[in-house]
N, C-alpha and C positions, 0 to 999 in steps of 0.2 A: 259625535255620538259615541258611547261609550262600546265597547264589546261583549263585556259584561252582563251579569245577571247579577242580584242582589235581592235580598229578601232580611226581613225584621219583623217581630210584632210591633203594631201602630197601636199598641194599649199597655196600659200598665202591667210590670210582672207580678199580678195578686189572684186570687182564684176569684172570678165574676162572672153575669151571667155571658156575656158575650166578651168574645175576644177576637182583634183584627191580626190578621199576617199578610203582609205586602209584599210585591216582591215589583221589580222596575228593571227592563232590561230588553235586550232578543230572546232570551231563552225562558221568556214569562209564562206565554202562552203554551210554547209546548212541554213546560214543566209540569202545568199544571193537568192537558190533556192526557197524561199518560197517567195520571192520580185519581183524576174527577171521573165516575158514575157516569156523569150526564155531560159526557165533555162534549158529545154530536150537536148538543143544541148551546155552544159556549158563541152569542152573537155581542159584539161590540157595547157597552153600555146599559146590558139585560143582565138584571140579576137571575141564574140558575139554582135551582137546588139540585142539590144530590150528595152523597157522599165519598169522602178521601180516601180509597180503596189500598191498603197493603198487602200484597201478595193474596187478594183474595178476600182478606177481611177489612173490614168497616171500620176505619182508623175512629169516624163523629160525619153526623152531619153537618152538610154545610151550608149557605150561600155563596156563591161566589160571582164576581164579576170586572167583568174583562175591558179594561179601559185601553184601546190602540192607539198606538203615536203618530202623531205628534198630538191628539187631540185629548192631553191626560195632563196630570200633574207637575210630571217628571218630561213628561215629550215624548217619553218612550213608550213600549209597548207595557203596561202594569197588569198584575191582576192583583184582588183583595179579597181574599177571603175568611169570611165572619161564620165562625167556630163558636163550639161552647168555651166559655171564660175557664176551666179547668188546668192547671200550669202546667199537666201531665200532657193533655191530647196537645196545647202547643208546642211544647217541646218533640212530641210524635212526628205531629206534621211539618214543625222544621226541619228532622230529621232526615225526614223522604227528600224535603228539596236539597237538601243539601246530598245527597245520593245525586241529586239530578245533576249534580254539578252546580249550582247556586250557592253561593258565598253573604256569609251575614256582611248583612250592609254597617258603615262606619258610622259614627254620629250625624246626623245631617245631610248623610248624603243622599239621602234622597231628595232636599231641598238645593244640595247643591248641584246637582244633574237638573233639576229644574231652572234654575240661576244660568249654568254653561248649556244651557239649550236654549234660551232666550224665553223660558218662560215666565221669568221676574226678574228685576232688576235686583241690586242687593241693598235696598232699601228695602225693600217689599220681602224680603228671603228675612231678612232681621227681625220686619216686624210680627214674621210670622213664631219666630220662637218667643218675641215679648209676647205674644197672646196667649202663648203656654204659663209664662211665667208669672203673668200680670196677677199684683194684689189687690188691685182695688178694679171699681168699674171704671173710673177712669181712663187706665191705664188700659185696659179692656179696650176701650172704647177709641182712644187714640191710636193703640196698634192696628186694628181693622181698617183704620180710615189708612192708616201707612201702608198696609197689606194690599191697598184699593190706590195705592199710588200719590197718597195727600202729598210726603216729602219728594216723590218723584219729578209731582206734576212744578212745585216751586223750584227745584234745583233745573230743572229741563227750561223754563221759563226765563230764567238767570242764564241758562248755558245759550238761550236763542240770540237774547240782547248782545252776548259778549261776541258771539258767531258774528254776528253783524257788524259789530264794530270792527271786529279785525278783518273782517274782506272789507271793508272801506279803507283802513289803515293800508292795506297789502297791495290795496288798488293803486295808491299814490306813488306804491312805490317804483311800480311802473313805468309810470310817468312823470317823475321826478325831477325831469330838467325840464318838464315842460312846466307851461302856469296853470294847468288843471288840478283843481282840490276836490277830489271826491265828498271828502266829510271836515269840516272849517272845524278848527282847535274849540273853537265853543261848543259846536254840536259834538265835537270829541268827550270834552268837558262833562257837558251834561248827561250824554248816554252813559260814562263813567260812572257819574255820581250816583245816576239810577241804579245801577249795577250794585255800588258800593251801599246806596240800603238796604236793595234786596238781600243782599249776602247779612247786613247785620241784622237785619228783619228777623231771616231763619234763623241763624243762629241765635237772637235771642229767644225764639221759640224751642229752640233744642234744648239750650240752658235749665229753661224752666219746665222743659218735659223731662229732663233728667233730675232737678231738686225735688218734682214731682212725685217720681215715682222711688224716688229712695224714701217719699213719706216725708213729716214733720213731725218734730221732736217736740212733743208736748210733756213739758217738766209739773209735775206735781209736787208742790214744795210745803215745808208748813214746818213744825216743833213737833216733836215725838208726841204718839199717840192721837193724835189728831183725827185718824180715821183715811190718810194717807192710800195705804195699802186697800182698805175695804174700798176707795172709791177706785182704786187698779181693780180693784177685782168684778165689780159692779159695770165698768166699761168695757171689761173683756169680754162677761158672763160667763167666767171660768174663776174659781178657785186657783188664781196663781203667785198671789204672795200673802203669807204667814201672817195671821191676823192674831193679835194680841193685845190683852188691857198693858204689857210690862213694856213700859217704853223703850226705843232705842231696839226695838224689833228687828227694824231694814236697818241693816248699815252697810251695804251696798246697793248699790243700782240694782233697778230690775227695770228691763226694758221687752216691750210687747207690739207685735203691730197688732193696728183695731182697722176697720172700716168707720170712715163716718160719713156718711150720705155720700157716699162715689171716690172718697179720698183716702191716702193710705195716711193712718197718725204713729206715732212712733209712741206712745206711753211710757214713759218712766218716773217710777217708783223711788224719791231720793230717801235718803235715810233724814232723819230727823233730825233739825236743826237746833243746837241749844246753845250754851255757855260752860258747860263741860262735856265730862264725859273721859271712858280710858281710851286707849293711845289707836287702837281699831275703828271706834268710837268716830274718832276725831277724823280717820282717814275717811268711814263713808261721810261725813259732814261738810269733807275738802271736797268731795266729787259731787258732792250736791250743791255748792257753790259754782263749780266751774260748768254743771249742765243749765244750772239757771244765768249763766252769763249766756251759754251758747242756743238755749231754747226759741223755737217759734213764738209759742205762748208759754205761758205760767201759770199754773191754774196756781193760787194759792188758797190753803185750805187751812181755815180756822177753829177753833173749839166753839161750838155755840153756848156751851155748859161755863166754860171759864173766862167767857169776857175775853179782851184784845190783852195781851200781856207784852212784860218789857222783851220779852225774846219775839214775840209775834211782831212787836212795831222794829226790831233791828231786820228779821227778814222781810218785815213791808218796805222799807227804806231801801232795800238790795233789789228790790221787783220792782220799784215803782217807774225804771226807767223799761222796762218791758213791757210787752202786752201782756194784760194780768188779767187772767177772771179772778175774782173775788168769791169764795166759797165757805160759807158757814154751815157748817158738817153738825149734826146729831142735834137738828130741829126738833125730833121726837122728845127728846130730853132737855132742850134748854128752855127757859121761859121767858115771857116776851119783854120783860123787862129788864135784861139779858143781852136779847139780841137789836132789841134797836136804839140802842148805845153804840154797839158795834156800827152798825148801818148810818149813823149818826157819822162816827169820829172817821170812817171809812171813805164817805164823801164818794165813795164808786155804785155804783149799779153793782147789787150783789145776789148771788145765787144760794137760795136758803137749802137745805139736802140733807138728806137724810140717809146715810148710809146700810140705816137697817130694815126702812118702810120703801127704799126706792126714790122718793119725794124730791123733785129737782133733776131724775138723770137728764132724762129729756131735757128738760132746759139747758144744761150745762153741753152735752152732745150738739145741740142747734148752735150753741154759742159757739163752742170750738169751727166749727164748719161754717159759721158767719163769718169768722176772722178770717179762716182759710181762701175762702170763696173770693171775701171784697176789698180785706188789706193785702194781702201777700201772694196772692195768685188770681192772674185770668185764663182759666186751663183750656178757653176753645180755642182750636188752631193748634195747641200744639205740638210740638212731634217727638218722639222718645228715639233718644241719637244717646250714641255709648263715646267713649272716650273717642275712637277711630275718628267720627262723622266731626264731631266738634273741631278736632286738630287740623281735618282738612277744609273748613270752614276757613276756623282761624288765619289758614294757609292763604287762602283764596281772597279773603280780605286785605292781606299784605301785598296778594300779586294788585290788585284791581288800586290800592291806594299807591301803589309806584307806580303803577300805569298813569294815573293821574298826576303826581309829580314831571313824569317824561313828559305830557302833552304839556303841563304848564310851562316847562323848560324846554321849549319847541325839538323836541331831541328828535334823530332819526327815525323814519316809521317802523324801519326794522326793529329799533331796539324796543319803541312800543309794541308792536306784534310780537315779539320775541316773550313780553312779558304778559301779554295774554292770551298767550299759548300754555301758559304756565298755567296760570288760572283755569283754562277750561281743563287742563289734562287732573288739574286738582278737584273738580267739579268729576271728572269721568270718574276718579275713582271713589267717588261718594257711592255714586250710581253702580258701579262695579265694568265698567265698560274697559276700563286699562289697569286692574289691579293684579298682582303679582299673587301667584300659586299659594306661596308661606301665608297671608294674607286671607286670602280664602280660607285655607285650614285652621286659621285662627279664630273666625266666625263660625265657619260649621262645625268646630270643632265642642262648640259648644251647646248646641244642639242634642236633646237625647236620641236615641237607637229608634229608627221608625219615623222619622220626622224630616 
């Protein structure tokens, strides 16, 4: 337990109607009673009213209430109290606490005092910052189930099986001149190998909660003027790239996140593709080559007005090893014996649209998120892990596959024990059970003020 008191606002620094100021520590409660109006009636878990009294005068009213440790957030003794949103009265009443002797809390630390109290593990402490961060509902949705112990409950699960195995391994060793075999090199074998997919299991689920939530790169490609940018901007429903009849508009990237039914997409905007052009020109036309080599999908977007032309069939030719929606732009304008020549020599399922009636968004938004959903991601299960959680994965899989080597090359139990010992101390510090101070500070450190 800390000695400390600490206090922060738990809300953004902008004028609103309400505003939170925390504070976590021994010197919680009686910082606040010697401030609060109505301190005689401040009972465990009961919101009070009254007001933050300064020498007499009436700093705002408040609510306030009194959360005792261990049975709080933090473990400690907390209180919270909810002010007007005004960035003058919080500044006030940090003021006073800080008179009381209370010191602004660091980044996270109040998640890390919950974490060094035993009130989350540091899966659960992580995914409580991805819940702040989260851009889609997805991502939302995965960090809560982490926050509720989802990544815990699989690595605790993995840490049981390996527990086992090594007091069997440690048993033998005991008894080693004698002919007793606790656990037979097969059942050694096999609990290994279970081990060894649970560990690849998560970890592939880490992988793809992390390609996840950095979103998909969906390239929008096509020949200048095409309607390129109108359909960025119709995705977004913001006015965010320069719409113009003069082609050769974009000649850089413009890249945007969107929501699209729960998933984050990455949008970009390439400059338009042709057979010349000056020397600028040609540099955005080089980056719009190299994001359609590296994109998820490809929306390619065609003229409905001008028919498939020789510059449209050399970037079909570039896309067709991609996943490609097929889009014929400015249906309002083109006519129908126009467009289904195209649809003809296209041979794809294509999306007719309109980028100045609307016509097509929805289809085209359902497409993208069909791809997303049933070719390139199955998002239930999986868990949002940062560089740390992966490397020590990684780790844990090299101990558990030389583990399995030693039993095959009947090697001594110690040197097998030895090396899944390795393994679970690499599983502890997923969890946060054996991780070094530097370490900590480098996850909480990330965390903002109040959190």
């Amino acid at each position: 337990m800390y000695d400390d008191t600490i206090c922060a606002p738990a809300t953004s620094p902008v004028n609103a109607p309400i505003a939170i100021i925390r504070m976590s520590g021994p010197g919680s409660l009686g910082a606040v009673q010697s401030l609060f109006s109505n301190a005689a009636s401040i009972e465990n878990r009961h919101a009070r009213y009254g007001s933050i009294i300064d020498q007499g005068r009436a700093v705002d009213d408040v609510i306030l209430v009194f959360y005792e440790g261990p049975g709080s957030y933090t473990g400690e003794d907390m209180v919270e109290i909810f002010c007007h949103g005004n960035q003058i009265i919080v500044h006030r009443i940090l003021d006073l606490l800080f008179r009381q002797g209370i010191r602004m809390a660091e980044p996270g630390e109040f998640s890390r005092r919950a974490f060094l109290n035993g009130k989350m593990d540091l899966t659960e402490a992580e995914a409580i910052n991805q819940v702040i961060l989260a851009r889609s509902e997805w991502e939302v949705e995965a960090a809560l189930m982490q926050m509720h112990g989802s990544l815990r409950g699989a690595i605790a699960g993995i840490r049981d099986k390996c527990i086992t195995l090594k007091a069997d391994v440690e048993a033998g060793i005991d008894f080693i001149g004698e002919d007793i075999e606790f656990v037979s090199s097969e059942e050694s074998l096999r609990i290994a190998g279970t081990i060894l997919g649970d560990l690849e299991d998560v970890l592939l689920r880490c992988r793809l909660g992390e390609k996840v939530s950095r979103g998909f790169d969906v390239t929008i490609a096509g020949k200048p003027n095409v309607g390129k940018s109108s359909i960025l901007n119709m995705l977004l429903n913001q006015e965010r790239a320069i719409v113009s009849d003069i082609p050769g508009t974009t000649r850089d990237l413009i890249k945007e996140t969107v929501q699209i039914e729960g998933l984050a997409v990455n949008l970009i905007d390439t400059a338009g593709i042709n057979r010349s052009g000056d020397t600028i020109e040609k540099i955005g036309i080089e980056l719009s080559h190299k994001n359609i080599a590296t994109a998820s999908i490809v929306v390619m977007v065609l003229d409905g007005t001008t028919g498939i032309t020789d510059v449209d069939r050399d970037i079909l030719r570039e896309v067709s090893t991609k996943r490609t929606l097929y889009l014929i732009n400015k249906i309002d304008l083109a006519p129908e014996d126009t467009v289904r020549p195209m649809e003809t020599e296209l041979m794809q399922p294509v999306i007719r649209f309109s980028a100045k009636t609307g016509e097509g968004l929805r289809t085209l938004e359902k497409a993208i998120a069909g791809i997303l959903h049933h070719e390139f991601v199955d998002v239930s299960n999986t868990f949002i892990a940062d560089v740390r959680v992966i490397t020590l994965l990684e780790k844990a899989i090299v101990n558990i596959q030389q583990a399995l080597l030693l039993v095959e090359s009947k090697e001594p139990p110690e040197i097998i024990a030895f090396e899944l010992q390795s393994l679970l101390e690499n599983l502890g510090d997923i969890t946060g059970e054996i991780t070094p101070d530097d370490i900590l500070g480098s996850i909480f450190n990330r965390f903002c003020i109040g959190k």
